[in-house]
N, C-alpha and C positions, 0 to 999 in steps of 0.2 A: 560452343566457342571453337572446338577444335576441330567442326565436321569434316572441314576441307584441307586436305594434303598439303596447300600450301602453309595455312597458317598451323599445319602442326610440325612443318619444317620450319616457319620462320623464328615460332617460339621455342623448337627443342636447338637450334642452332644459336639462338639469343641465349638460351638459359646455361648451353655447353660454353661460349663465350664468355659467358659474362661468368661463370664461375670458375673458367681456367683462368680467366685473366684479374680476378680477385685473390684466387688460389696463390699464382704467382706473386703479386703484389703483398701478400701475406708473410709469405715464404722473403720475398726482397726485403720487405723493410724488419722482422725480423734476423736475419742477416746482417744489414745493417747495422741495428742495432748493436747486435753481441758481438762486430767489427769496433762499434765505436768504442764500448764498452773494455774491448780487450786490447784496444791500441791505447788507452788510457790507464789503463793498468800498468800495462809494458812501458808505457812511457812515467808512471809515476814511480816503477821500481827502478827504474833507469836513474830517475831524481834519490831517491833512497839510497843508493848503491854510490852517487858523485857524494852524498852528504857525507856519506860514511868514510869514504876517502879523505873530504875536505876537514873531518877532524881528527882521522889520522896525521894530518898534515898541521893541524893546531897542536896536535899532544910531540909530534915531533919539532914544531916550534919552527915548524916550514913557511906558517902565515897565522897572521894574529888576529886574535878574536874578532877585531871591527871586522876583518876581510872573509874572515866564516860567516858573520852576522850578514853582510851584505850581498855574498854570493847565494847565502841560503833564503835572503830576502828576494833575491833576483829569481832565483830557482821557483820560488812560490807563485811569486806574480805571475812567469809565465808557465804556469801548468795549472793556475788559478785556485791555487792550492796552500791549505797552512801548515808548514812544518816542523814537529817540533821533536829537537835531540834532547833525548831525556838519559842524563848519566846515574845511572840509580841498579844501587846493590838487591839482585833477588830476596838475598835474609831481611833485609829494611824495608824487603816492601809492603810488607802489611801495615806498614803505616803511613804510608799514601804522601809521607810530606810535599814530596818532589811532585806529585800530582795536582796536591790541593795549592800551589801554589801556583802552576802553570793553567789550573781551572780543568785540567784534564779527570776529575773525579765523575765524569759520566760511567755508568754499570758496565755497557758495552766495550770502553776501553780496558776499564780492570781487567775485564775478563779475560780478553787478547791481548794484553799487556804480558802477562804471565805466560802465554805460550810463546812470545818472542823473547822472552829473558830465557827460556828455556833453549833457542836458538832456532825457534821454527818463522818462520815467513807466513804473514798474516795476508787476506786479503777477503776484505767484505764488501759485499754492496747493498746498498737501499736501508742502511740502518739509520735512522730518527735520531739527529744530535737536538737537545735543547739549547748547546752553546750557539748554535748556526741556526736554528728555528727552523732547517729545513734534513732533507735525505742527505746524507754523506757519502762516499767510499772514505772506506780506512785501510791502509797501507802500513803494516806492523813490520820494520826490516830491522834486523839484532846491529846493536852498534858495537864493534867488535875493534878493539884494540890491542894490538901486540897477539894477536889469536883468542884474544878472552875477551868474553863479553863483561860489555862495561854498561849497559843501559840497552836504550832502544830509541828508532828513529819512526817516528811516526810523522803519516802525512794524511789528512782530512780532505776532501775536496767535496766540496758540496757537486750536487749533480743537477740543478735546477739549469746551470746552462748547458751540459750537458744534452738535458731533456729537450734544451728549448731548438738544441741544433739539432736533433732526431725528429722534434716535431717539424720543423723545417722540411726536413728533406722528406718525411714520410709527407706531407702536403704536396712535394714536387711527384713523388712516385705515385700517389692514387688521382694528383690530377693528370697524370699521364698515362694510367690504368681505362680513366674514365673517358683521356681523349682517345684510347684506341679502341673502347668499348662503340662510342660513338660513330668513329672510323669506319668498323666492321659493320656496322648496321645495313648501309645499303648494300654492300658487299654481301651480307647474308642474305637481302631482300632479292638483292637479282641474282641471287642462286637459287633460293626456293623457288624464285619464276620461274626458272632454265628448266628449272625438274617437274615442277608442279605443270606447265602448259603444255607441255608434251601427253602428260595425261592426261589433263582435260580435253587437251583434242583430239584424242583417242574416243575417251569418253563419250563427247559429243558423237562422233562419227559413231559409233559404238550404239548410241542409243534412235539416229539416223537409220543403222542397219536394222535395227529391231523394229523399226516402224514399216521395213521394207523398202526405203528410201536408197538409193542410189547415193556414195560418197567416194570423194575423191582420194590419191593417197594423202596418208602423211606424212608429210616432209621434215625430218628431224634429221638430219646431217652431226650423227655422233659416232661416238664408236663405242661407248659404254653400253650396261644394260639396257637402257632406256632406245638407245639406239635397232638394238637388238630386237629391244620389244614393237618397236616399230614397225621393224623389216615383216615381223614375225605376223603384226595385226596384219600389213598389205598383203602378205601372201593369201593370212584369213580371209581377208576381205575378199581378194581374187577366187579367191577357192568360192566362195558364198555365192560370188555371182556365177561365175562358172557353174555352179551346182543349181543352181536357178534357173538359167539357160537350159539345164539339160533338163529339168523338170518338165519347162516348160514343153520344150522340144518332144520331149518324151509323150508329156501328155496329149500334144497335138499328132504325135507320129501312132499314137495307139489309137486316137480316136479313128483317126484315117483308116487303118489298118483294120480296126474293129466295124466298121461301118458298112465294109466292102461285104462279109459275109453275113453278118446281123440283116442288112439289107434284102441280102438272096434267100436268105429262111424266112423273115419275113415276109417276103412277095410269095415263096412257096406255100406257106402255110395259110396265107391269105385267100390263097387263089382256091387250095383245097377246100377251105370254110365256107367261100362263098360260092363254090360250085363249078368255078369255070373251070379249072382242073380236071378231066373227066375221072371218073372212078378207075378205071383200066389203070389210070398212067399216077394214081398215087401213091403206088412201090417206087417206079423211078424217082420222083418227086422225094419222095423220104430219103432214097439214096444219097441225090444231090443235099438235101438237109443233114442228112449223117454226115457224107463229106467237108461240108460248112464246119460242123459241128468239131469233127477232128481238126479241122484247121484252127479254129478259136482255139480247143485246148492245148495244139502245138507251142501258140501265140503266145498265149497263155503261161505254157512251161518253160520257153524260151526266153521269156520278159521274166520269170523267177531264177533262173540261171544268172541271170545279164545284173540283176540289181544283186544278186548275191557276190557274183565275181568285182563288181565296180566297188562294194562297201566290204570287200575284206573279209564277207560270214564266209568263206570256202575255206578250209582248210585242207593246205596238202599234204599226202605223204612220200615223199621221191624215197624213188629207189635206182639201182642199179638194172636198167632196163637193156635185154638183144634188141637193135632197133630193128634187122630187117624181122625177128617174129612176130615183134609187134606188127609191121606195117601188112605181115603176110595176112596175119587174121583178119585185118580190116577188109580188106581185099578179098578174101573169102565172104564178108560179109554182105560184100555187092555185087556178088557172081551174079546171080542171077537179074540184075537189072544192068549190068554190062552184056549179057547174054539178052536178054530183049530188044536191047541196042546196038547188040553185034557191035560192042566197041573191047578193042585189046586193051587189057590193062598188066603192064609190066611194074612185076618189085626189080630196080636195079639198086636197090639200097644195099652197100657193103656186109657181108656177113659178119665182119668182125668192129661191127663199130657198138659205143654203149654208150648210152646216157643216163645223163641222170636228172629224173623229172619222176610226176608223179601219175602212173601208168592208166587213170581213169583218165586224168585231165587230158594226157598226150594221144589216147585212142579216141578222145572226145573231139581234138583239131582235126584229124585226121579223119573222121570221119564227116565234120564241117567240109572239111577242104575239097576232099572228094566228093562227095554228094553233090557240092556246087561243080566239078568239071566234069559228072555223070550229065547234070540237067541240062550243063548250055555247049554240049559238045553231040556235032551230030551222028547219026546213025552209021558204023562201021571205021569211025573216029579210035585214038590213039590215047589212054592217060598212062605215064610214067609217075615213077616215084625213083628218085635218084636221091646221091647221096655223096658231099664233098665234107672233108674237116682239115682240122689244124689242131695245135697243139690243146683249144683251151675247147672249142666248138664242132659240134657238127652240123652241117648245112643240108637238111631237108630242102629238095625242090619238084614238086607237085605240078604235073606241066597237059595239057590238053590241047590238043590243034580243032578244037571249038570256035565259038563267032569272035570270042577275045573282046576286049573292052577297049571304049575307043578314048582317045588322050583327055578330053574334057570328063571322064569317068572318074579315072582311075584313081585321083587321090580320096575318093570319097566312098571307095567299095568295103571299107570298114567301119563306115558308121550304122548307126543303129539305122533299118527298115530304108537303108536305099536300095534303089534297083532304078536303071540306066532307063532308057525312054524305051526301048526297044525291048525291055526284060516285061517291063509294065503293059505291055501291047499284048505280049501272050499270054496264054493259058499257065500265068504262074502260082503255086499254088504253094509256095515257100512264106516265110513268115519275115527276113531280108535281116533275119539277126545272127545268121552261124557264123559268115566271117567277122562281127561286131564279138561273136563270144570266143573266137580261136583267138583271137589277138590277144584279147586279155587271158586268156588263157597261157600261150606261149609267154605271154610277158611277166604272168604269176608263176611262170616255173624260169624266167631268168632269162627270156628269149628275144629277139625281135621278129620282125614278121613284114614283110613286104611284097608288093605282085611287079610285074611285069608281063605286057600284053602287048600283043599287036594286033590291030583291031583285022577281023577276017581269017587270022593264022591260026591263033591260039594265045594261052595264058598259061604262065607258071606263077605259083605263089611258094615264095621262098621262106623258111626259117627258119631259125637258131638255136637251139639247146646246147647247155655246156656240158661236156665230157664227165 
């Protein structure tokens, strides 16, 4: 009954409704009630309190008994009420005369009789008169003359009308209870929608993507969580195909990659099996197979770097690095193939600069960066390593008067396994993923990274580590 979001919002929004606005209606006509009950009190002691007067006003001979009779007749009618001044000595009252002649011998009055002779103020409700056949209040007030009590002034009112103008009005507040329960209903119905289809479209798309299915965004224009959860799915979503994309790409750019040399040991090993190869020439032959072979496993190491750096498994350690010593060692490390290239290579990196990165990662760009303006820089050619900062960064710029890259290239020289139409034409024997792994690289210690070329001049690739 409840599987679905919506109807376990329609029915917990019905059931919180429906028993706040019971709850209330409880709380009102109770309320009510002990209002009516107490404006009926107050108004019968009010009656009590004029009677009392109006036979002060008899015993002072201010107005004569018809005109007490008739005002206390009037007084009863309107409070609906029977009253009756009972002039009766405490000591005499155990013998009830004054009572059993007024019919007042019900148990209830005796008993509150004697606390009003006493001078206390009576006031009961829902006691069972047999004289009235129905519930009563009783109203006990001392009738006090010249300062001494001389009897007592009782007033009875039955409560049957009462009851009947409570039930009245408790009929207007739970039909009004029930019209705003009614009210709310669709008003709840189309908020469990608002809430409930935003997830279900979610959901849908959601179960869309798991089939592999291609989905569009969704469109929730809120500003709550649901809102949020939205923004939040689309980005997922974008992220998913994006990562799909690059699988794909991935898997197409490795096969490519892998085909080229798989292909050449294959025809080598072929050719030796089947003879045409001559004997003499199957050292060279293995050679160029061993070199295939180092190039896969380059491929190879370099495609486990690249998925490590794109999903986060790297972990670095920065430290507080001399940048020109770092850069000086690297530079030591390609003497000898700038000495077979009879190419100069200048450290102009400031001696007093320092970053902070983490010292494998940044000897790992830099020896990308350079590798690539060793390869495509010609014989007796020029690489610099310079070096500009500010308050927050220092700017690496790695620079070659090589063949340069020409403007339809350039934005695409960090992706995974490019190389320009003219790179692809030679004797390259690179694996087209070190600029794809410096970038991420610089950018997992906090950097940017960009080139600048001009095709036939040279090439500098610029970037950023902070101070």
């Amino acid at each position: 009954m409840f599987k679905s979001i919506f109807r376990r919002l329609l029915f917990t929004y019905l059931l919180i409704t429906i028993f706040v606005i019971t709850s209330m209606t409880l709380i009102v006509a109770s309320i009510y009630k002990t209002t009516v009950f107490e404006q009926k009190r107050d108004n019968l002691e009010s009656v009590a309190q004029r009677a009392n007067r109006l036979t002060q006003d008899l015993y002072a001979q201010n107005i004569s008994e018809k005109e007490l009779d008739s005002a206390i007749n009037a007084m009863g009618y309107s409070t609906e009420s029977v009253i009756y001044i009972l002039k009766i000595d405490k000591q005499l009252f155990e013998k009830q005369e004054e009572l059993l002649l007024s019919g007042l011998n019900e148990e209830f009055i005796v008993q509150d009789l004697m606390l009003v002779l006493e001078g206390q103020r009576v006031y009961r409700e829902k006691l069972y008169s047999e004289g009235f056949g129905t519930y009563v209040l009783l109203i006990g007030y001392p009738l006090i003359i010249n300062r001494t009590i001389e009897g007592a002034i009782l007033l009875l009112c039955p409560i049957s009308n009462i009851n009947q103008n409570i039930a009245h009005m408790n009929l207007i507040i739970w039909s009004v209870a029930v019209a705003m329960i009614l009210v709310s209903v669709p008003f709840i119905y189309l908020n469990s929608m608002r809430i409930s289809n935003p997830i279900k479209e979610m959901e849908a798309a959601a179960r869309k993507m798991a089939t592999g299915e291609l989905v569009d965004h969704t469109l929730i224009a809120s500003n709550d969580e649901i809102g949020r959860l939205s923004i939040s799915f689309n980005d997922m979503k974008d992220q998913l195909e994006k990562t799909e994309i690059m699988r794909r790409e991935l898997v197409a750019d490795v096969s490519h990659e892998l085909r080229t040399p798989l292909t050449s040991i294959n025809g080598f090993v072929q050719g030796i099996i089947d003879g045409i190869i001559e004997p003499e020439d199957h050292r060279e032959y293995m050679l160029l197979v061993q070199e295939e072979t180092k190039r896969l496993i380059r491929l190879t190491s370099d495609l486990l770097d690249l998925a490590k750096l794109q999903s986060g498994g790297i972990e670095l350690h920065k430290e507080h690095l001399h940048l020109f010593t770092l850069v000086e060692g690297v530079l030591t490390e390609f003497g000898n193939q700038a000495t077979n290239k009879k190419l100069q290579m200048t450290n102009q990196v400031s001696s007093q600069l320092y970053v902070t990165a983490d010292p494998s990662a940044l000897k790992q760009v830099l020896i990308n960066i350079i590798s690539n303006a060793i390869k495509y820089s010609s014989e007796e050619g020029q690489i610099s390593i310079d070096s500009e900062h500010d308050i927050n960064n220092v700017r690496l710029v790695v620079s070659d008067n090589g063949i340069g890259i020409s403007e339809q290239d350039l934005p695409y020289i960090f992706e995974k396994f490019y190389r320009s139409d003219r790179v692809r034409n030679t004797d390259d024997k690179s694996t087209g993923l070190g600029l794809s792994i410096a970038k991420n690289l610089v950018e997992l210690n906090g950097g940017t990274i960009w080139t600048e070329s001009i095709e036939g001049k040279g090439t500098s690739i610029i970037f950023t580590l902070p101070v």
